[in-house]
N, C-alpha and C positions, 0 to 999 in steps of 0.2 A: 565543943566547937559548933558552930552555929552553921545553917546553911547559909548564910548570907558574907560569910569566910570564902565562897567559891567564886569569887568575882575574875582571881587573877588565873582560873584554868583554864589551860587551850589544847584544845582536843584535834585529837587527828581525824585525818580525811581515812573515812572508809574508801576500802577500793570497791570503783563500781563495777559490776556486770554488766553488759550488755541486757536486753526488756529478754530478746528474742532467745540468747543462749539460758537468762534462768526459766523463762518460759517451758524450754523445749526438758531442760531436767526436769522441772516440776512434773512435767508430763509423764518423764520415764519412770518418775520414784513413785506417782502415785496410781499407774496405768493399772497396776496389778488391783490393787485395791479396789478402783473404780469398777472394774469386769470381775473382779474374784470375791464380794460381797460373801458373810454367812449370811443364806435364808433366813434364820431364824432372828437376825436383827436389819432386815432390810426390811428399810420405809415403802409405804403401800404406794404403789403406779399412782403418777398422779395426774386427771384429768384437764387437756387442756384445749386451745384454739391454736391452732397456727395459720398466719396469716400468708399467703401466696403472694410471689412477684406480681402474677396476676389478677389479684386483689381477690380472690377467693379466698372462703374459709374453709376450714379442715379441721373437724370435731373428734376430739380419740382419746386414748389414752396414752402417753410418751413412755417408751419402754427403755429409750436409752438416747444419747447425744453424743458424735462427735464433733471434729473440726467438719469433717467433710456431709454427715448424716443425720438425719433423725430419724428415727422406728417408732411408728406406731402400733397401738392397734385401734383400727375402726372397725367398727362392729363385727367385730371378731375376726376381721381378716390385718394382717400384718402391710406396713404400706411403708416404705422408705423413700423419704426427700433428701432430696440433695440441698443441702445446705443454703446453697447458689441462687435457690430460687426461694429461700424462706424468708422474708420480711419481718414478722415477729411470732414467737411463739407464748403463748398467754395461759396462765394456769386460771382456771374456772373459780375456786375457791383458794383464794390467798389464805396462810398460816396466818393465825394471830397474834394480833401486836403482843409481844412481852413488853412488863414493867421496865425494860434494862433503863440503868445509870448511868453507864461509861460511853464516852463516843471517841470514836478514834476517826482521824483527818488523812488520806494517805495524800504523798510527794505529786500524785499526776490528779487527783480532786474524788477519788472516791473516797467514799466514806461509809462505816458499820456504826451500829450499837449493839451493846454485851452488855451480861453481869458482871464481867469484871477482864483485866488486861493483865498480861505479866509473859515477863521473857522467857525464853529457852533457846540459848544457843543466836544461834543466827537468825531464828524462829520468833514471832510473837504467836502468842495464846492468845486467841479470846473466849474467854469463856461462855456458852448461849445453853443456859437451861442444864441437860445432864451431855448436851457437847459442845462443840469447840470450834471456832476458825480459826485457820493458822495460813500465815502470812510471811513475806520475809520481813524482817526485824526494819528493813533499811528501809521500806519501801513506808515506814511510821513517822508522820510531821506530828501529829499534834494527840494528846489522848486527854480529854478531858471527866472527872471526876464527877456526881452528883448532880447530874443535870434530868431536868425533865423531858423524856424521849419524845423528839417530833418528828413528821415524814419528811424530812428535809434535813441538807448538812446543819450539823451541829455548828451554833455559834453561841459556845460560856463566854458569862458576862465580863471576865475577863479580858479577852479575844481584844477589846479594842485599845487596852494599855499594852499591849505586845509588839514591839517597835517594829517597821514595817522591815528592815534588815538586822534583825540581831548580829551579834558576831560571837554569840556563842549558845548552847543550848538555853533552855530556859526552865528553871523549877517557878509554878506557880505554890507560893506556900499559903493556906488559910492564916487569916490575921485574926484580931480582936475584931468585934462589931459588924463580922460580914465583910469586911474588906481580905485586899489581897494584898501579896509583896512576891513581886519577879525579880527570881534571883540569878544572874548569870551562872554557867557553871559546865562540867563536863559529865551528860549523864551516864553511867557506868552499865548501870543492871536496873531491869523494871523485875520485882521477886513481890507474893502474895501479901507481906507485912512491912516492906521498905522500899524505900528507891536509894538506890546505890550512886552517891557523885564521886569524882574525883577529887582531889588535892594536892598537889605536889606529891606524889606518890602514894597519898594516903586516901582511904576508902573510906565514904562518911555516908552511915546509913541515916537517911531521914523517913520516920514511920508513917506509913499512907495516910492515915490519918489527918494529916497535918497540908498533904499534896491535894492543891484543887486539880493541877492540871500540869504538861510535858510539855515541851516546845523542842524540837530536836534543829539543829541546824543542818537543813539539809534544802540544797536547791530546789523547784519546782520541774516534775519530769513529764516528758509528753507520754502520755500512754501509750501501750501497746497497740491499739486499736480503738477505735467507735464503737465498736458494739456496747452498747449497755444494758447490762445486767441488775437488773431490780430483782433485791432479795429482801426476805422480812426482817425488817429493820436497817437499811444500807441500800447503795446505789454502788455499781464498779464499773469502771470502762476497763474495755476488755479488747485485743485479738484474737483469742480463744475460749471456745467457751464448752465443755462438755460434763454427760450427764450419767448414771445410774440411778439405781434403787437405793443405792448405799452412799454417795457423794456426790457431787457439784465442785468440778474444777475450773475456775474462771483464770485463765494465766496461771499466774502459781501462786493462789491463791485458792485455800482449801475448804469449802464449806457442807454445811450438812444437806443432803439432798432435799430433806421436806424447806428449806430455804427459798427456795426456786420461785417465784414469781411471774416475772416475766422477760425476756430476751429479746431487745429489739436489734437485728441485724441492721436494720433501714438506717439506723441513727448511724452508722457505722462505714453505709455506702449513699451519703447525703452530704450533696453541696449544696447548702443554703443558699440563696438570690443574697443574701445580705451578705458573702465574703467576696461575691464578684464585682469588680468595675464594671458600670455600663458602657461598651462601647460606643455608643452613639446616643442622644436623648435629644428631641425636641418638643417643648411645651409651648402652649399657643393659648390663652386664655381669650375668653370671649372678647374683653376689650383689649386688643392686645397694648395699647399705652399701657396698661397696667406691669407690663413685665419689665419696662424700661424705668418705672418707678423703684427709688434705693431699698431693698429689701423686702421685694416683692417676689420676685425672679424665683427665690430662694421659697417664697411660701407655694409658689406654682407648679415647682421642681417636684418630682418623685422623690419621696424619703421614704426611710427606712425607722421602724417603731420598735423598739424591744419590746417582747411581751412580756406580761406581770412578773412580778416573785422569783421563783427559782426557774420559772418557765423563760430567760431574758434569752436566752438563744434563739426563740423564735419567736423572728422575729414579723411583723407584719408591713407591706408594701403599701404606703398610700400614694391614689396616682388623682391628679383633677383631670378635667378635660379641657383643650386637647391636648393630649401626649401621647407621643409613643417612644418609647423606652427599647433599646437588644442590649440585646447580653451576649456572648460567645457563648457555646454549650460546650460544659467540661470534657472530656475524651471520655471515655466508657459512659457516658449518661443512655437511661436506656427510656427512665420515666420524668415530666415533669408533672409536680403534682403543686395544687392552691388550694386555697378555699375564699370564693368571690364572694365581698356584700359589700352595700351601701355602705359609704361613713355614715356612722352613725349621728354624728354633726352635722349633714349634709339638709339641708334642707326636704321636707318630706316629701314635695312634689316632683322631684331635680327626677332625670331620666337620661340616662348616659349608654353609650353602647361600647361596650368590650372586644376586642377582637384579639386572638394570639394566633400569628405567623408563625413557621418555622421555615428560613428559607423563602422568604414572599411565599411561601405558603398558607393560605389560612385555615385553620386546623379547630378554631374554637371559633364562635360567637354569641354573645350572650344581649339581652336588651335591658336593664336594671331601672323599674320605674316604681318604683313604692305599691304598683298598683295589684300584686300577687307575692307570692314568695320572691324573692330576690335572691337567695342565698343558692349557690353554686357550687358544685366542685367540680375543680379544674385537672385533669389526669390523660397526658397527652403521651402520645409515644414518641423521643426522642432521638432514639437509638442513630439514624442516620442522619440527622441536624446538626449543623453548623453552629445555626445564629438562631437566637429565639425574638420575636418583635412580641410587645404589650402597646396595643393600642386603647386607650377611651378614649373614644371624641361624643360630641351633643348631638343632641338627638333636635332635629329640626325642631325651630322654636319654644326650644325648652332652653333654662340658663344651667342645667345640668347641676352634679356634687362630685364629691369624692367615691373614689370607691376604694376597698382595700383586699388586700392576696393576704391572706394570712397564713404564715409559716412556705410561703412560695421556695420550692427545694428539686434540684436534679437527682436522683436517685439511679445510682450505678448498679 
């Protein structure tokens, strides 16, 4: 019997858990583990930066992480942050890329690479060198097979014959000549030499070999949290994230300590400029008949730019002159932070002036004229602000350009 027999199988719904209640297990089953380490196979302290609310940095070595702490030691003395105030912590010397093949896609967008995947239980394996990450089985949309490892989500060539809603799992089977054939079907068991589908009752192992790539049918879930976790080779969002000599627990998700990368909290307590309405905006261009022109208005307006490649979330603010732009400030904001320069299209003599209110307050002002450094960062205190104002207006007898806030973000 052929895989391509598994058209007519319809697979039941797994029951789901709550992020928060497998979270908090994950926690209890492998709490011991993470504080009860043998010496004699715990991974060497590993050096790192942590970055402060305050934007200061903090040189040490990390001795241990919770939800609520980090332990250091700085030069020889022992130093514990509270969480609350950590914005990212950064490991000095990242582990080295492995060779790995396999990339596994999870339901809310992280994603790993391994030497290889296979099931246990309600558990996936993945196999990294002589250890292992281990994950819940459920939390697995897509594993693909033979691909060449890049610092980015995996996307096999397959990926774009995969219908945007399947309605039922998906075997990618290797074809003749380099091609493929997607086979609907109910996947049963991922095991070291087969993948296990359904049939009407009946169990049809198809041998790895043959499987480019998984497709599970499972809906897209919101993560547990922002925090994102960069590990060697993967990316995870996360609402918890802690640490030993002997493991890395992001959620309940189980990886090896030397994994460790880096931990941005900031991503996690950040409302981007680009998910808010502007409350209010008025643009004035120097002539202003131009605005009343069909399709102009729209080039004069403040818009919103994705940035490059994987980086599309942040994103950047181009404003002309004159405008000024508010925003309501989210509830707990404590910082906003920009980074000001000229458009780079802007004409090289144009000279604009920057202002940011909080409150008709003015808190920032900058003079942007090609004629010195231009570039800016913008890091105001928010904590008691309402309304944020962005003003660029011309700079007497100049016809002015654009300027742009790149990644302009509230930070809680």
């Amino acid at each position: 019997m052929t895989v391509a027999t598994c058209l007519r199988v319809e697979r039941q719904r797994p029951r789901i858990v709550s992020w928060k209640a497998r979270a908090a297990l994950a926690l209890a089953v492998v709490s011991a583990t993470l504080h009860a380490a043998d010496p004699a196979t715990e991974t060497p302290v590993v050096d790192v930066r942590v970055e402060q609310a305050d934007g200061t940095m903090l040189a040490g070595q990390l001795q241990s992480l919770t939800a609520e702490k980090v332990r250091l030691l700085v030069a020889g003395e022992d130093r514990v942050l509270p969480v609350a105030g950590v914005r990212r912590i950064l490991r000095d010397a990242a582990p080295p890329a492995r060779a790995s093949r396999v990339a596994v896609s999870c339901t809310e967008g992280s994603w790993l690479w391994a030497d290889d995947f296979s099931r246990d239980g309600e558990r996936a394996l993945l196999k990294v060198g002589d250890d292992r990450i281990e994950l819940p089985f459920d939390r697995v949309k897509i594993v693909a097979w033979g691909l060449k490892p890049v610092a980015a989500p995996p996307s096999p060539p397959w990926l774009t014959a995969v219908p945007e809603k399947p309605d039922s799992d998906l075997v990618i089977v290797n074809g003749k000549q380099g091609g493929h054939e997607i086979v609907s079907c109910a996947i049963a068991d991922v095991g070291p030499e087969a993948v296990t589908v359904e049939l009407d009752g009946e169990t049809i192992p198809v041998k790895r070999a043959k499987v480019a790539g998984l497709v599970w049918l499972r809906p897209p879930r919101q993560p547990a949290g922002g925090t994102r976790v960069t590990v060697s080779g993967g990316s995870l969002l996360a609402g918890m994230v802690a640490w030993s000599p002997s493991r890395l627990l992001v959620d309940d998700v189980l990886l090896p300590a030397a994994a460790l990368v880096e931990i941005d909290y900031a991503a996690g307590r950040t409302v981007r400029l680009a998910m808010l309405p502007m409350e209010r905006v008025a643009a004035e261009p120097l002539f202003g008949s131009l605005a009343a022109i069909e399709g102009m208005a729209a080039f004069f307006a403040p818009r919103m730019v994705p940035g490059p490649g994987a980086d599309a979330t942040r994103h950047t603010l181009v404003v002309r002159p004159r405008t000024t732009a508010v925003w309501r400030v989210p509830g707990d904001s404590r910082r906003f932070r920009a980074a000001l320069q000229r458009e780079a299209g802007g004409a090289s003599s144009g000279a604009v002036e920057v202002t940011l209110a909080i409150d008709d307050r003015e808190v920032f002002r900058r003079r942007l004229d090609g004629k010195a450094d231009d570039d800016a960062t913008i890091d105001i205190d928010v904590a008691s602000a309402r309304r944020l104002a962005i003003t660029v207006d011309f700079v007497p007898g100049d016809l002015g350009c654009a300027v742009r806030f790149t990644d302009p973000a509230f930070e809680k």
